[in-house]
C-alpha positions in Angstrom: -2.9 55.0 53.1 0.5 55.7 51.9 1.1 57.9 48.8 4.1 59.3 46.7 4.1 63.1 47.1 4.5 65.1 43.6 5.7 68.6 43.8 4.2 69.8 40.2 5.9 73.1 41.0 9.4 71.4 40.7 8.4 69.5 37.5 10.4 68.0 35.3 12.6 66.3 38.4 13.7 63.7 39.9 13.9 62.3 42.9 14.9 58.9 45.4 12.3 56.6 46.9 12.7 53.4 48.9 10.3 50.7 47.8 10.4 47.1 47.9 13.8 47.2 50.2 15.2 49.1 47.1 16.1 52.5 46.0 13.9 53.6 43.0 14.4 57.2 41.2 11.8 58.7 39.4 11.7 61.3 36.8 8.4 63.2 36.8 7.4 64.9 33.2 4.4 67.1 32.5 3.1 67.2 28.9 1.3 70.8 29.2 -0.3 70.5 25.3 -2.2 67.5 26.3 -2.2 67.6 30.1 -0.4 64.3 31.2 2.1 63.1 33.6 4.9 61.0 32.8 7.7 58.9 35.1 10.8 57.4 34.4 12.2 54.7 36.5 15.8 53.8 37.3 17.3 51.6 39.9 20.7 51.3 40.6 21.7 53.8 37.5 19.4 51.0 35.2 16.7 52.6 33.4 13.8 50.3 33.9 11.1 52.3 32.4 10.8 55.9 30.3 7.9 58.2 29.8 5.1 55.4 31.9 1.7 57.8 31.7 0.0 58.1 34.6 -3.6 56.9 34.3 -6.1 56.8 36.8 -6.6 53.7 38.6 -4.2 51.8 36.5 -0.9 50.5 38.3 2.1 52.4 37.1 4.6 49.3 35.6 1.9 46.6 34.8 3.5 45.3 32.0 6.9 45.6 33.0 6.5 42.9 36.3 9.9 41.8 37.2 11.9 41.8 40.1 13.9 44.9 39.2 10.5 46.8 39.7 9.0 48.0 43.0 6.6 45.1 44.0 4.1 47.6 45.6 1.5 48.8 43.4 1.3 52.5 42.5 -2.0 53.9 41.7 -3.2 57.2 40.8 -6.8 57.4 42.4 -9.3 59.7 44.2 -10.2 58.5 47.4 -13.1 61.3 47.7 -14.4 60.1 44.5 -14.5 63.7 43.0 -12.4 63.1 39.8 -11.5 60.1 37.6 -8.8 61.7 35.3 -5.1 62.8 36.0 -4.2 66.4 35.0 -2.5 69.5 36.1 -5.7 70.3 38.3 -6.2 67.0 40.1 -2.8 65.6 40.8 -1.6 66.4 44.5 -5.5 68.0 44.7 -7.8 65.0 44.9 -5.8 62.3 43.1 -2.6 61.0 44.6 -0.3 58.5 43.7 -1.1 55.6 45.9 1.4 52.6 47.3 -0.1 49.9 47.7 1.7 46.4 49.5 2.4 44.0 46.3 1.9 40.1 46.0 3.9 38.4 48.9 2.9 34.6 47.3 5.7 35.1 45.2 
């Protein structure tokens, strides 16, 4: 299964991703008092989306479903069932950020 590699050591950054035939940037954020990742999302210089908490397994953009946003779902989950939170600790650990292929009835 695919995943989006976070390098927590280079935090707060950005970087380019192709999704949904697009290119997406991300901004990653790391709130240290309360131990939570945030992303921004642009596409095409268009801020989509600002300071989107990561949650685990809860898609990243559910309630911003439009065609400017990647199609794919983004999860953050555990596949070895060890942790159900995201924090400093389990992100890039046990929990990854997950792609999975979006609704093609559309």
């Amino acid at each position: 299964m695919e995943y989006i590699e976070i390098e927590k050591g280079l935090i707060p950054y950005r970087f380019e991703i192709s999704l949904s035939d697009a290119v997406f940037t991300f901004e990653i954020q790391y709130n240290s008092d309360f131990d939570f990742f945030t992303v921004d999302l642009e596409r095409d210089g268009e801020l989509l989306a600002t300071g989107v908490k990561l949650v685990y397994g809860v898609p990243l953009f559910t309630d911003c479903k439009d065609d400017r946003f990647p199609q794919e779902e983004l999860i953050p989950f555990d596949l070895s069932s060890t942790t159900q939170e995201v924090t400093w600790t389990t992100l890039e650990e046990t929990v990854f950020l997950y792609v999975l292929e979006g609704d093609s009835d559309e």
